[in-house]
C-alpha atoms as an extended CHARMM CRD file, in Angstrom:
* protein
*
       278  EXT
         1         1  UNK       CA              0.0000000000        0.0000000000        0.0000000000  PROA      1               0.0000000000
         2         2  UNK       CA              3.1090000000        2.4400000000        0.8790000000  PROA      2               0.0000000000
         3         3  UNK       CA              3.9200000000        2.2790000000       -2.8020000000  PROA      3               0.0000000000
         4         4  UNK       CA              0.7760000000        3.1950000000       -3.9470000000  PROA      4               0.0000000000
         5         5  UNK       CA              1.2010000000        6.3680000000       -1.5260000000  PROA      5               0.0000000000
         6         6  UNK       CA              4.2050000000        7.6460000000       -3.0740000000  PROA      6               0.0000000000
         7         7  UNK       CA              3.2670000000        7.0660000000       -6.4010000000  PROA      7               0.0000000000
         8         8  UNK       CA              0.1380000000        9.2300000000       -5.7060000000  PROA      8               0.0000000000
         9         9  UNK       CA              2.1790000000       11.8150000000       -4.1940000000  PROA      9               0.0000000000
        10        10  UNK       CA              4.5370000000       12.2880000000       -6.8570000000  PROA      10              0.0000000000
        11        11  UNK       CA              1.3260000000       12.3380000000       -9.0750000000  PROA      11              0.0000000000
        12        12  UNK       CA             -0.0940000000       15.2110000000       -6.8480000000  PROA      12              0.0000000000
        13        13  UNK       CA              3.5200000000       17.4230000000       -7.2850000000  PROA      13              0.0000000000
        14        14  UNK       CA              3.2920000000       17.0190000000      -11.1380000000  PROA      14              0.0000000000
        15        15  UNK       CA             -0.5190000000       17.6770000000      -11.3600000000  PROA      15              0.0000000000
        16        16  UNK       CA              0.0850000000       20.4560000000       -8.7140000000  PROA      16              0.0000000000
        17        17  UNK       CA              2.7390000000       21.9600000000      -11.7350000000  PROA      17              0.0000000000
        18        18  UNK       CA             -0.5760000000       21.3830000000      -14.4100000000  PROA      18              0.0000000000
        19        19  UNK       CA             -2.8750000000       23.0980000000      -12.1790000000  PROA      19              0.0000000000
        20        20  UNK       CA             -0.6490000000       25.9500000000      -12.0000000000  PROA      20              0.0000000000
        21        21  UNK       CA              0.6610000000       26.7020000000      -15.7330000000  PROA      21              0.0000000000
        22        22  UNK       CA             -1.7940000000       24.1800000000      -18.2760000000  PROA      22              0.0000000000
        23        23  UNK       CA             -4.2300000000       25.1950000000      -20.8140000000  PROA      23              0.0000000000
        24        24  UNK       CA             -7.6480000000       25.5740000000      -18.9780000000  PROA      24              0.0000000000
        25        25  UNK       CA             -9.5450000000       25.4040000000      -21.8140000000  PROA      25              0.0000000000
        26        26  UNK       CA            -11.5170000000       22.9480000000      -23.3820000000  PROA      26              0.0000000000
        27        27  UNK       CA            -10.1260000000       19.6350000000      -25.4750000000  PROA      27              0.0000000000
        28        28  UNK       CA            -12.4820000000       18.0490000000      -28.3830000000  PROA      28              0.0000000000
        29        29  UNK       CA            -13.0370000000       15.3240000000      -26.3350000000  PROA      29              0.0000000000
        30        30  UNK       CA            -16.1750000000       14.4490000000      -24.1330000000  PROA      30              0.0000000000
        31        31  UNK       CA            -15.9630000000       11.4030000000      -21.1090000000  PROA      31              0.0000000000
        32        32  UNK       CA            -18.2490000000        8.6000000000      -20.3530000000  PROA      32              0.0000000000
        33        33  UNK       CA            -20.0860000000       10.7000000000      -18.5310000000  PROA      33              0.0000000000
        34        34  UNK       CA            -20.7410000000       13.2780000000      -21.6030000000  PROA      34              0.0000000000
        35        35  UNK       CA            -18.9610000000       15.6460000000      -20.1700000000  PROA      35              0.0000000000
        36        36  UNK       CA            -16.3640000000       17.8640000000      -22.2710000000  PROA      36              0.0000000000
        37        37  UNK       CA            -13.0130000000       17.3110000000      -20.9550000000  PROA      37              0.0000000000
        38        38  UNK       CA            -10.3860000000       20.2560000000      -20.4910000000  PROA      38              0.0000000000
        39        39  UNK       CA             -6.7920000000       19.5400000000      -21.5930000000  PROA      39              0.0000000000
        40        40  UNK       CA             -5.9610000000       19.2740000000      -18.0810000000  PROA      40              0.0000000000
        41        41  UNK       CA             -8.2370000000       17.1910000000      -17.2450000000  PROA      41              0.0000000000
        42        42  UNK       CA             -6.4850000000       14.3710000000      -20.1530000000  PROA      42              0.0000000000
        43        43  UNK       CA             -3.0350000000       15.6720000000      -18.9950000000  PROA      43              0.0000000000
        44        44  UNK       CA             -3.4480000000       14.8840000000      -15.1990000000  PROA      44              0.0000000000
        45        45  UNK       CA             -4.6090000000       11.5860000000      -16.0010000000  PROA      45              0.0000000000
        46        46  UNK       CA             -2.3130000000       10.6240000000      -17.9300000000  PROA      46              0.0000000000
        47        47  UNK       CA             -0.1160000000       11.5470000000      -15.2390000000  PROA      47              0.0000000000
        48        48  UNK       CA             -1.5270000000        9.2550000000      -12.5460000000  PROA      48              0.0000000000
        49        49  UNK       CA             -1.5050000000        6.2380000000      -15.4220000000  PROA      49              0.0000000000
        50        50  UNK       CA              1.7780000000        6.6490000000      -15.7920000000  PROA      50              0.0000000000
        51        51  UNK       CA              2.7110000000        6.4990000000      -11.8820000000  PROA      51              0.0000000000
        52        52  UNK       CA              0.1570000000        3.6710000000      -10.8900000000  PROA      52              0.0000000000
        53        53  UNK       CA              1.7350000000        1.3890000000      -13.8200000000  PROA      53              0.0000000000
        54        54  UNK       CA              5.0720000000        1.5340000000      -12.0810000000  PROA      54              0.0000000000
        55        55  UNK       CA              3.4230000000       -0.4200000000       -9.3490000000  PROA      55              0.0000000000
        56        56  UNK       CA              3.0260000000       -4.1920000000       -8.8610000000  PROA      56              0.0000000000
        57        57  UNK       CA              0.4910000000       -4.6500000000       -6.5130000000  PROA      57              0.0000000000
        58        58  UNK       CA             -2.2260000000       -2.1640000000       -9.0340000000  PROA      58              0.0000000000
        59        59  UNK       CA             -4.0680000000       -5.5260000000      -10.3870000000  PROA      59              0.0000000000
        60        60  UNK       CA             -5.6710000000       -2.5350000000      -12.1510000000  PROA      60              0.0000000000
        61        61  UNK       CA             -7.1610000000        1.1010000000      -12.4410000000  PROA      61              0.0000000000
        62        62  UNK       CA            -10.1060000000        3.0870000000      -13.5860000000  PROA      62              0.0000000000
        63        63  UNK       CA            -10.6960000000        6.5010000000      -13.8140000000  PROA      63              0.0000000000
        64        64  UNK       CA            -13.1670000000        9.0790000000      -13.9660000000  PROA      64              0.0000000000
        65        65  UNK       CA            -12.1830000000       10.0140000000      -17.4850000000  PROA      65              0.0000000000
        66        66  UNK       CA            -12.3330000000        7.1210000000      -18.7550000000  PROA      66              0.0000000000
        67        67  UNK       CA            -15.3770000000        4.4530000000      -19.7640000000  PROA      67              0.0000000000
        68        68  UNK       CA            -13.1360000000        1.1070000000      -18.9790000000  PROA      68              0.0000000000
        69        69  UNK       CA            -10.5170000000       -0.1890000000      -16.8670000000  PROA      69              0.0000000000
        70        70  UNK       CA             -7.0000000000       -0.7910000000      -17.5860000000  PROA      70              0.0000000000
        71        71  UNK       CA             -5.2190000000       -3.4260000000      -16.8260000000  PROA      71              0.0000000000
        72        72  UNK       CA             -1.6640000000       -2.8830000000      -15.0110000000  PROA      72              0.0000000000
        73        73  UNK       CA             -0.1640000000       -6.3520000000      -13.1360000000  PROA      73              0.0000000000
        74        74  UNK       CA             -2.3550000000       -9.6640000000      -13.1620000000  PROA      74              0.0000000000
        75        75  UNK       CA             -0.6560000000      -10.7710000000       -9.9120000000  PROA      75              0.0000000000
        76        76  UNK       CA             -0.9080000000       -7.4430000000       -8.2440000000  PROA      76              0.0000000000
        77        77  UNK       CA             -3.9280000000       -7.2850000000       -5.4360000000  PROA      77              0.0000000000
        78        78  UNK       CA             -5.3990000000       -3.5080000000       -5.1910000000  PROA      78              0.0000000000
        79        79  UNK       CA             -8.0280000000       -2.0080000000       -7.5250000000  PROA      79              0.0000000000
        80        80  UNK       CA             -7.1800000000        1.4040000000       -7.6110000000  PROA      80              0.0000000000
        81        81  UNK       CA            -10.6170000000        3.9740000000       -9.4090000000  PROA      81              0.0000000000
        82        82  UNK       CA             -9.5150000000        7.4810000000       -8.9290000000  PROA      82              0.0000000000
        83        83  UNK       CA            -10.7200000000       11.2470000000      -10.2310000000  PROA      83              0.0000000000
        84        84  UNK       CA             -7.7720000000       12.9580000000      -11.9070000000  PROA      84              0.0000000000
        85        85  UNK       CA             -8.9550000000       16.3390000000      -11.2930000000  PROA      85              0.0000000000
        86        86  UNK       CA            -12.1790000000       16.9870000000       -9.7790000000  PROA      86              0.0000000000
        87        87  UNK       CA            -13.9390000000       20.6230000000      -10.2690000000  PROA      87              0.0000000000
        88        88  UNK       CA            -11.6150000000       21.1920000000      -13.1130000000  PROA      88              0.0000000000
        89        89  UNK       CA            -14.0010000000       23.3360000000      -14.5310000000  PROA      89              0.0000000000
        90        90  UNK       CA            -13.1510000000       25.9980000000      -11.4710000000  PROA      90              0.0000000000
        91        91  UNK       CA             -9.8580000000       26.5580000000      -12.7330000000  PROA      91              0.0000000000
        92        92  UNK       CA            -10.0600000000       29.6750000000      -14.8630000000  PROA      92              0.0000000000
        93        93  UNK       CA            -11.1580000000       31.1560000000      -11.7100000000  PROA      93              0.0000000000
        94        94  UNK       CA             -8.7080000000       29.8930000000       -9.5650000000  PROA      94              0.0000000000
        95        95  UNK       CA            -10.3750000000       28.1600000000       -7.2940000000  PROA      95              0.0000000000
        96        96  UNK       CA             -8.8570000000       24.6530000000       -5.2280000000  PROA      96              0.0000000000
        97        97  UNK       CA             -9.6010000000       21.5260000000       -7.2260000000  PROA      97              0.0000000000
        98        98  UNK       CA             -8.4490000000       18.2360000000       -5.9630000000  PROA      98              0.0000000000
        99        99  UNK       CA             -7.8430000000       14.5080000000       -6.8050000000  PROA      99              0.0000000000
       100       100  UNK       CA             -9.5670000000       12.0160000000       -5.5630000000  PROA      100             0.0000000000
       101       101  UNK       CA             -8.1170000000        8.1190000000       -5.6030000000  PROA      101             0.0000000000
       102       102  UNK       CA            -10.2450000000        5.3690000000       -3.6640000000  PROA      102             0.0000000000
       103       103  UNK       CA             -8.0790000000        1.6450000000       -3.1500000000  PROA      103             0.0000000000
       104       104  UNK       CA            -10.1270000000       -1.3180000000       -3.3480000000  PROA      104             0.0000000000
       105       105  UNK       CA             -9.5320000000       -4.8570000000       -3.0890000000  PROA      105             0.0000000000
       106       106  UNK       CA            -11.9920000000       -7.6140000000       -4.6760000000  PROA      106             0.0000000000
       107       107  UNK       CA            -13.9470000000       -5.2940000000       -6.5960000000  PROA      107             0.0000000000
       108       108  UNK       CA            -15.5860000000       -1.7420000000       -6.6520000000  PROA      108             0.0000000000
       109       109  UNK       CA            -18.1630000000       -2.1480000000       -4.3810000000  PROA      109             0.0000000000
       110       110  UNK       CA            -17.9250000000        0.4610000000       -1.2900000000  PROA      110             0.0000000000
       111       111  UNK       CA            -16.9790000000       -2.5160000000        1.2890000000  PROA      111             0.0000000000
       112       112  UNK       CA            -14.2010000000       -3.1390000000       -0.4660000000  PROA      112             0.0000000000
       113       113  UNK       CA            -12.3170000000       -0.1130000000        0.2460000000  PROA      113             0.0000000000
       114       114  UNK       CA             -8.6710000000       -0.4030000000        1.2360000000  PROA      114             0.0000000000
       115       115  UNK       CA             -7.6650000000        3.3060000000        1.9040000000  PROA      115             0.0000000000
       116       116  UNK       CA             -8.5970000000        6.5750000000        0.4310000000  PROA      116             0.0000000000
       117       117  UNK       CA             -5.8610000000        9.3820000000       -0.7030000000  PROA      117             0.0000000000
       118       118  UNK       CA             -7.2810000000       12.8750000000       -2.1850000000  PROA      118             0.0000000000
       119       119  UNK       CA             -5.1570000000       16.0410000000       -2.5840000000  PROA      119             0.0000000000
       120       120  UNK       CA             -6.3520000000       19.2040000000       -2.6100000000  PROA      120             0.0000000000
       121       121  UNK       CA             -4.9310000000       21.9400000000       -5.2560000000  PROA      121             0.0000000000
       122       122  UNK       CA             -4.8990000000       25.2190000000       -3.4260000000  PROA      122             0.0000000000
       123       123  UNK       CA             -2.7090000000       27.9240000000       -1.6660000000  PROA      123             0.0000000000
       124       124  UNK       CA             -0.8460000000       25.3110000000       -0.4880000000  PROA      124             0.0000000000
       125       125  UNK       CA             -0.8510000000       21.4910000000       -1.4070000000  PROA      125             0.0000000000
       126       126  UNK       CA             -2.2490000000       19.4110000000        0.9320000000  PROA      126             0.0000000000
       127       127  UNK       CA             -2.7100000000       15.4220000000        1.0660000000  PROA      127             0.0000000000
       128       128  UNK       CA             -5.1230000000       13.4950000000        3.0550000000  PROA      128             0.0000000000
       129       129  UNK       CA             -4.3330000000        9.8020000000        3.5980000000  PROA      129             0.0000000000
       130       130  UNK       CA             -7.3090000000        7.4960000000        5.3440000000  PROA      130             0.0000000000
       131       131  UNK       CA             -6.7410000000        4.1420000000        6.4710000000  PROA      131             0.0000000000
       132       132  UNK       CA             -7.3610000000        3.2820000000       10.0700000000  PROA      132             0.0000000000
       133       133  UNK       CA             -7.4390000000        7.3550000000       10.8100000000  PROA      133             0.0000000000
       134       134  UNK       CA             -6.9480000000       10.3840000000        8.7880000000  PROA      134             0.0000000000
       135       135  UNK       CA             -3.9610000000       11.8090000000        8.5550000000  PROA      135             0.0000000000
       136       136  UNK       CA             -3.2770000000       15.4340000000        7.0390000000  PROA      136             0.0000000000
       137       137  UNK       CA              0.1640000000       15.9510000000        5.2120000000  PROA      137             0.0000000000
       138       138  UNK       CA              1.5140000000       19.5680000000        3.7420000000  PROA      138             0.0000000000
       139       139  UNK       CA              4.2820000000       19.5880000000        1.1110000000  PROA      139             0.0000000000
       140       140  UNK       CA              7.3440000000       20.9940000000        2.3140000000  PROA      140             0.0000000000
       141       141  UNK       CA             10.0500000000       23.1010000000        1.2000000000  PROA      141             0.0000000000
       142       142  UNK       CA             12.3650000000       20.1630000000        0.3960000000  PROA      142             0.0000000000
       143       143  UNK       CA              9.4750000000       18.4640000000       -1.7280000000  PROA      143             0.0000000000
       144       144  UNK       CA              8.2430000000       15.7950000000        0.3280000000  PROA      144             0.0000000000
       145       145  UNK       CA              4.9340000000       15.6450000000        2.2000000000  PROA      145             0.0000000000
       146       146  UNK       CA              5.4380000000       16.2620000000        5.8400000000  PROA      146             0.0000000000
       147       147  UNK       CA              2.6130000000       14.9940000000        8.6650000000  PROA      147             0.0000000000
       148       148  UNK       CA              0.3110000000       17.8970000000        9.6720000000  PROA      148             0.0000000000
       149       149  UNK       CA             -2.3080000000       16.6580000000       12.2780000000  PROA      149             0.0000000000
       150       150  UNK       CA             -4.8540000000       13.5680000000       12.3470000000  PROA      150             0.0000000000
       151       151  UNK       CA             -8.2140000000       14.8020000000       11.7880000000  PROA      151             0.0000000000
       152       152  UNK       CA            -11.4050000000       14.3330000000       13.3210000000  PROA      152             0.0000000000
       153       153  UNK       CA            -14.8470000000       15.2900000000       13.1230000000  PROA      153             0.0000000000
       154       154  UNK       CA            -16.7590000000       16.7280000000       16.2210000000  PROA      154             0.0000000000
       155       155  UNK       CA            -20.5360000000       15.4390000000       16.7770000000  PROA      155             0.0000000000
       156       156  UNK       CA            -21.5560000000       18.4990000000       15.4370000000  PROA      156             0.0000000000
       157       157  UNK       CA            -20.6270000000       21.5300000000       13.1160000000  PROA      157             0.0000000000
       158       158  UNK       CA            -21.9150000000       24.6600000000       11.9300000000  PROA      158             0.0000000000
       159       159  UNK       CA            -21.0720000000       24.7560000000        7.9230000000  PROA      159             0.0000000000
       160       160  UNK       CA            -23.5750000000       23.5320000000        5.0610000000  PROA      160             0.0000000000
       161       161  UNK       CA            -22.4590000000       22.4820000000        1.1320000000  PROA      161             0.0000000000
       162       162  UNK       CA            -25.7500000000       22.2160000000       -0.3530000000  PROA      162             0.0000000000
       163       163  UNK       CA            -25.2150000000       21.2060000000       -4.0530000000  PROA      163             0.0000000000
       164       164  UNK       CA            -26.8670000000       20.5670000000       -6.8760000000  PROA      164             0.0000000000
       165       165  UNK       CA            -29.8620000000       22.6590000000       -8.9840000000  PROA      165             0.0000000000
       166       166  UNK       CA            -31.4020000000       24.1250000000       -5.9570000000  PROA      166             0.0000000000
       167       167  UNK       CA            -34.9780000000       24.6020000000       -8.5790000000  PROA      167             0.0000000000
       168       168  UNK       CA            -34.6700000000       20.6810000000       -9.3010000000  PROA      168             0.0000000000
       169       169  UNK       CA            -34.8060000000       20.4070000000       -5.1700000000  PROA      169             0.0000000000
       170       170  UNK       CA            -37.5680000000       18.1120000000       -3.5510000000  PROA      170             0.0000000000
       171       171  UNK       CA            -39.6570000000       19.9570000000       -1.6110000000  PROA      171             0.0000000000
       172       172  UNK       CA            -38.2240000000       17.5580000000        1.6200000000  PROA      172             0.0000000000
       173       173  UNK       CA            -34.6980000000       18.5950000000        0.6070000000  PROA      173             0.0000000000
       174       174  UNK       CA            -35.7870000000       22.0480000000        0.6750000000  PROA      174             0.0000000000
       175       175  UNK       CA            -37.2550000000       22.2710000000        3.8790000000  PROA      175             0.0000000000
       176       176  UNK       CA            -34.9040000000       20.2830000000        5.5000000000  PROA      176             0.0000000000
       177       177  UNK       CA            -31.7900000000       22.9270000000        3.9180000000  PROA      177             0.0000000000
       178       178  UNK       CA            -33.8220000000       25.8380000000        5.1190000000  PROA      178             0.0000000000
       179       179  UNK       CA            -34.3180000000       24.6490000000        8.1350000000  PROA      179             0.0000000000
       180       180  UNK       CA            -30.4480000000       24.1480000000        8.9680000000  PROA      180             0.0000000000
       181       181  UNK       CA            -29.6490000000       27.6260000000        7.9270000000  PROA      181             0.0000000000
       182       182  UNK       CA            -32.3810000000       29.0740000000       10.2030000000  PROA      182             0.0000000000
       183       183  UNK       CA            -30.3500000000       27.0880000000       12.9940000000  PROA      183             0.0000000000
       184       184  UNK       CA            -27.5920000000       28.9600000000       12.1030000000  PROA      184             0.0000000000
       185       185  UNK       CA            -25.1550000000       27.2690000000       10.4900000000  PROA      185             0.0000000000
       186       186  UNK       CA            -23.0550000000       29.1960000000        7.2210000000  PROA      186             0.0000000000
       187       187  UNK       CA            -23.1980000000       28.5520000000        3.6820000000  PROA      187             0.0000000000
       188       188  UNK       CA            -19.6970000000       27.1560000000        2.3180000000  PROA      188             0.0000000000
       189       189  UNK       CA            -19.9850000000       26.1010000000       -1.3800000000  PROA      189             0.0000000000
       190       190  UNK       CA            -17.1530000000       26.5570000000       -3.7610000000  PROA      190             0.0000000000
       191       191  UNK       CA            -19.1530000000       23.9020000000       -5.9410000000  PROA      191             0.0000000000
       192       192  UNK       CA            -15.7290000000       21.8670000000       -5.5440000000  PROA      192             0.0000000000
       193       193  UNK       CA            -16.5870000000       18.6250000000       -4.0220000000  PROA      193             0.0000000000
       194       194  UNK       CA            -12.3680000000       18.6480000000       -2.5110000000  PROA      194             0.0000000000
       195       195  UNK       CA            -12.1010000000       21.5220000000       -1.2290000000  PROA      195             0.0000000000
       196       196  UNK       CA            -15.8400000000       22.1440000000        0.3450000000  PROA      196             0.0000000000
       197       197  UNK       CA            -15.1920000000       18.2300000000        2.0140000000  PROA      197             0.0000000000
       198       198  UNK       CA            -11.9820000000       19.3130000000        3.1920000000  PROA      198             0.0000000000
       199       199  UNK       CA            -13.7070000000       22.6140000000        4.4630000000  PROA      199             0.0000000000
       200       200  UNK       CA            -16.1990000000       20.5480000000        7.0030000000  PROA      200             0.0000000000
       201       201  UNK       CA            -13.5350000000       18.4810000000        7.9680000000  PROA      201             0.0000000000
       202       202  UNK       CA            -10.7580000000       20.6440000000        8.8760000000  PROA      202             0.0000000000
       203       203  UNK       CA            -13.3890000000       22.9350000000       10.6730000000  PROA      203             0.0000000000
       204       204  UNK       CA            -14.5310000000       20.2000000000       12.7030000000  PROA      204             0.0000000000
       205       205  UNK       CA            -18.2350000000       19.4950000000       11.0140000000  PROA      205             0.0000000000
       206       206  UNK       CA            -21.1410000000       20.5220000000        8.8960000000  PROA      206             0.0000000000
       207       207  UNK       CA            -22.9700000000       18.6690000000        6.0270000000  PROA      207             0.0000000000
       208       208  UNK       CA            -22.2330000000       18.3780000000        2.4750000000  PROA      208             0.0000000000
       209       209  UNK       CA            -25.2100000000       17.5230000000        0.2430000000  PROA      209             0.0000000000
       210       210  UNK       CA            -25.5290000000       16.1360000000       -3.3780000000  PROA      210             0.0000000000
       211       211  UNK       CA            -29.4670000000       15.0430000000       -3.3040000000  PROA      211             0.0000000000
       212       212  UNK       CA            -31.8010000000       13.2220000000       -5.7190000000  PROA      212             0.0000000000
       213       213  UNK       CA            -33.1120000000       15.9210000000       -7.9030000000  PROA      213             0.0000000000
       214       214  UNK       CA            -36.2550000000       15.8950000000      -10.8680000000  PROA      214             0.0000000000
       215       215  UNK       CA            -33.4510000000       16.3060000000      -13.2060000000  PROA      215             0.0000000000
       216       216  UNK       CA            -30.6730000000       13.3120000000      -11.4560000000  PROA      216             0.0000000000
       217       217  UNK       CA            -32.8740000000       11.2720000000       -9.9020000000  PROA      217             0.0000000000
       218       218  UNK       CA            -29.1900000000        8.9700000000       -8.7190000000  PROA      218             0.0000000000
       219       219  UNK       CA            -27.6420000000       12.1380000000       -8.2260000000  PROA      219             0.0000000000
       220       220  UNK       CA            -24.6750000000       13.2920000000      -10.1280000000  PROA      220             0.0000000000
       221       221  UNK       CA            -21.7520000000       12.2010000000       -8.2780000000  PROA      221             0.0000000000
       222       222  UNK       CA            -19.8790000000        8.8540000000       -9.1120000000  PROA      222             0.0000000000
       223       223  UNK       CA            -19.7640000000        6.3890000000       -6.2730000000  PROA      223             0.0000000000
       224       224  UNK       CA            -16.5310000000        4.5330000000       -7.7500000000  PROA      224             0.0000000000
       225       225  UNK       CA            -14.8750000000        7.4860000000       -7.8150000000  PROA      225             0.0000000000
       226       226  UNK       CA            -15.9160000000       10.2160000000       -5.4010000000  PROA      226             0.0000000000
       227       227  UNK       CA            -18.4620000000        9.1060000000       -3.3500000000  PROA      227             0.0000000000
       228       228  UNK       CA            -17.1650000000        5.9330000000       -1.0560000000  PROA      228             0.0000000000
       229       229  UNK       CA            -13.5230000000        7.5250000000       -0.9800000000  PROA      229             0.0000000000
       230       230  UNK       CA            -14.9690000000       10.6570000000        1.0960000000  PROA      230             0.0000000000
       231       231  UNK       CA            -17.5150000000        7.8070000000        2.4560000000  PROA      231             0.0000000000
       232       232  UNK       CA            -14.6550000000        6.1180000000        3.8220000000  PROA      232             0.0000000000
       233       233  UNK       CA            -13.0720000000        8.9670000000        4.7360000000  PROA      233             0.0000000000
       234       234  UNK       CA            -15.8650000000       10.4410000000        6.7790000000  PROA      234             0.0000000000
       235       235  UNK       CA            -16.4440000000        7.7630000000        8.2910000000  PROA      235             0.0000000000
       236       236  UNK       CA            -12.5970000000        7.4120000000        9.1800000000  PROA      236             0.0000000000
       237       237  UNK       CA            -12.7450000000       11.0420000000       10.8880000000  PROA      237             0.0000000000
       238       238  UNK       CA            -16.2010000000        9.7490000000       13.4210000000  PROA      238             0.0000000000
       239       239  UNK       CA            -18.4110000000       11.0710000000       11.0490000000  PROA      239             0.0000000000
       240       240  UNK       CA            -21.1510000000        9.2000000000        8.8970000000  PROA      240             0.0000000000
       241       241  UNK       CA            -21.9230000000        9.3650000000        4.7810000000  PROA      241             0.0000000000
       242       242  UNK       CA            -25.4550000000        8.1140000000        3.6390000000  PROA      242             0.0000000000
       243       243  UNK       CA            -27.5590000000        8.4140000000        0.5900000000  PROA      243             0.0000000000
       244       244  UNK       CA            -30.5580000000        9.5700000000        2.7400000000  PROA      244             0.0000000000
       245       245  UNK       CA            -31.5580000000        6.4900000000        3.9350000000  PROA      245             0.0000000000
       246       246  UNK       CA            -28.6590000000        4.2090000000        3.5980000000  PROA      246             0.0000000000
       247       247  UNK       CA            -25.0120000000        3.9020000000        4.6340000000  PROA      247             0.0000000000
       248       248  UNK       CA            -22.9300000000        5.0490000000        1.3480000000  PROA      248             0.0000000000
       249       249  UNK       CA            -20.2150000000        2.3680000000        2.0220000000  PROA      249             0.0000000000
       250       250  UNK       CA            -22.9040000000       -0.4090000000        1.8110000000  PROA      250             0.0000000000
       251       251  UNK       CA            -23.8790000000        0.6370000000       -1.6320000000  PROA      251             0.0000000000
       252       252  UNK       CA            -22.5480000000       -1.5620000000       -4.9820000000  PROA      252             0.0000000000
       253       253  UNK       CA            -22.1510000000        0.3310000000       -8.3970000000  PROA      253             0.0000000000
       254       254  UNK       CA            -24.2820000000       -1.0400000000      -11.2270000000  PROA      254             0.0000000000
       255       255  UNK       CA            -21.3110000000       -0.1660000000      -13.8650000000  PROA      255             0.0000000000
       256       256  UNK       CA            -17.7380000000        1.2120000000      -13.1010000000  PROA      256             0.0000000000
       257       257  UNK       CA            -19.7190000000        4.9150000000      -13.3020000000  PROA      257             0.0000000000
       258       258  UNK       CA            -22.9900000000        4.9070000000      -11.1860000000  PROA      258             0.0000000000
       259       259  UNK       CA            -23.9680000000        7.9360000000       -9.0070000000  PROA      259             0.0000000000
       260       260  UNK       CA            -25.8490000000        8.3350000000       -5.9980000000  PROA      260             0.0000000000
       261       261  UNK       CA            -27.4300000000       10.5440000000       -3.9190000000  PROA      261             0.0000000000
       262       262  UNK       CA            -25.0480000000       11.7200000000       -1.2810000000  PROA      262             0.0000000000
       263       263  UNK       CA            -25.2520000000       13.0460000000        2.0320000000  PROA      263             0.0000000000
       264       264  UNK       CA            -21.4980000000       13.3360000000        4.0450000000  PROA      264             0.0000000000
       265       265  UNK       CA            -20.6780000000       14.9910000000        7.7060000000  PROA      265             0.0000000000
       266       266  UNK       CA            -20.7540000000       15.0290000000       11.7330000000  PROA      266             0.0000000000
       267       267  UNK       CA            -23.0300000000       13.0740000000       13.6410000000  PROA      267             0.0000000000
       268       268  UNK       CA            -25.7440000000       15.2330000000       14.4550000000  PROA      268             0.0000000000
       269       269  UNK       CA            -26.3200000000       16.4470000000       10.7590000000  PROA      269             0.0000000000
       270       270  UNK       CA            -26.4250000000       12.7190000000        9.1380000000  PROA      270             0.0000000000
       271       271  UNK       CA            -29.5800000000       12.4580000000       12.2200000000  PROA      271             0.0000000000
       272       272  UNK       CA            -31.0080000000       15.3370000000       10.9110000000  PROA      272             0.0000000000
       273       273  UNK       CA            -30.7290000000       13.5540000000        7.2720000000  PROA      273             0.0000000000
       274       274  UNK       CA            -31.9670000000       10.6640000000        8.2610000000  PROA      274             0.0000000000
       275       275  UNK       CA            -35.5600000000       12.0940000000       10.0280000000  PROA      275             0.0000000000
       276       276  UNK       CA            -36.0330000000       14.2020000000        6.7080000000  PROA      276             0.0000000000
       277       277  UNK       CA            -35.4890000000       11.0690000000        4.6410000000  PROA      277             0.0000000000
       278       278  UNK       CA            -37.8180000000        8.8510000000        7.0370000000  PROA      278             0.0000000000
């Protein structure tokens, strides 16, 4: 697993060198997904490809940009389904983006989780490592990552990611996101699913939201690839992901890129989920 680490962490100082002097426009290609990739997008993937084949345990990998998997070492053990660059798109404003890279082992299903790296793209670069705990890492002046602080959630927070087209909101939803901002808690949406995760968890707690909506009734965001890795993670740092009714890790993908509702964050909010979703 160690090797896996690095490799992602010498992905992350290359990307971090992308995010900083690429193209941020628009490629003629589109992903499995249908959505229109940016040249930096391709480039950064192509960048983690090239790391992850270096490494004998990847059995294989998937990404985000990509419709299949690709094969790396028959004899190696981990499945590795990563995000190259997610909330690309908030580049030409220069905004954080992040990478996201979930490690399974028997299969993509969210039980099969191994560990969970993402990086987030911002003032400074920052790396978040979850296996048995969270860990927090900086990069340093000498180019290496250096250990920060473990992180963990409190039972309750005070910050709320609502996303998604608010108009395309159940009334349920609705209510229930009203109803937290009367209770006081502050609007932190940068429409970046890295950074505004990152957000609730360095400040201690909150809710990030990605519901079903009239127009994505399974949500938008890919389970493979986004949602069980901050699942995991969440869960790692004492806090709880769901879909609104279920436990996010419990959930299987129907194909490599299947979305789901998601719901991620401290205790208290993931009740308050729950009773709206009853």
């Amino acid at each position: 697993m160690e090797e896996i680490f690095e490799a992602i962490k010498k992905s992350a100082i290359k990307i971090r060198w992308l995010v900083e002097n690429e193209d941020t426009g628009y490629s003629a290609n589109v992903n499995s997904t249908g959505d229109t990739q940016l040249k930096v997008d391709i480039k950064s993937d192509l960048v983690i490809e090239e790391e992850l084949k270096k490494i004998d345990s990847v059995k294989e990998i998937i990404s985000e940009e990509k419709e299949d998997k690709t094969p790396i070492n028959k004899n190696g053990k981990y499945l590795v389904g990563y995000d190259p660059l997610d909330g690309s798109s908030l580049l030409d404003v220069n905004l954080s983006v992040g990478s996201i890279f979930g490690i399974y082992q028997g299969g993509y299903a969210g039980e099969n989780l191994k560990a969970v790296v993402y990086v987030v793209y911002g003032p400074r670069l920052e790396l978040v490592i979850a296996c048995e705990d969270v860990k927090l890492y900086k990069l340093g002046e000498d180019s290496e990552f250096v250990f920060v602080k473990n992180i963990k959630l409190k039972e309750k927070g005070n910050l709320n990611a609502p996303g998604s087209t608010q108009s395309c909101w159940s009334k349920r939803h609705k209510q229930m996101i009203d109803d937290i901002f009367v209770s006081g808690y502050r609007l932190r949406y940068s429409g970046g699913m890295v950074p505004d995760l990152h957000q609730i968890l360095l400040k201690g707690g909150g809710l990030f939201s990605y519901p079903s909506t009239t127009d994505r009734p399974k949500g938008k965001l890919r389970m493979v690839f986004e949602v069980f890795p901050f699942a995991f993670v969440y869960e790692k740092a004492g806090g709880r992901a769901v879909d609104g009714q279920k436990r996010l890790l419990d959930l299987s993908p129907a194909y490599p890129h299947d979305t789901t509702p998601c719901f991620f964050g401290s205790n208290k909010e993931i009740d308050l989920v729950l009773k709206y979703n009853e």
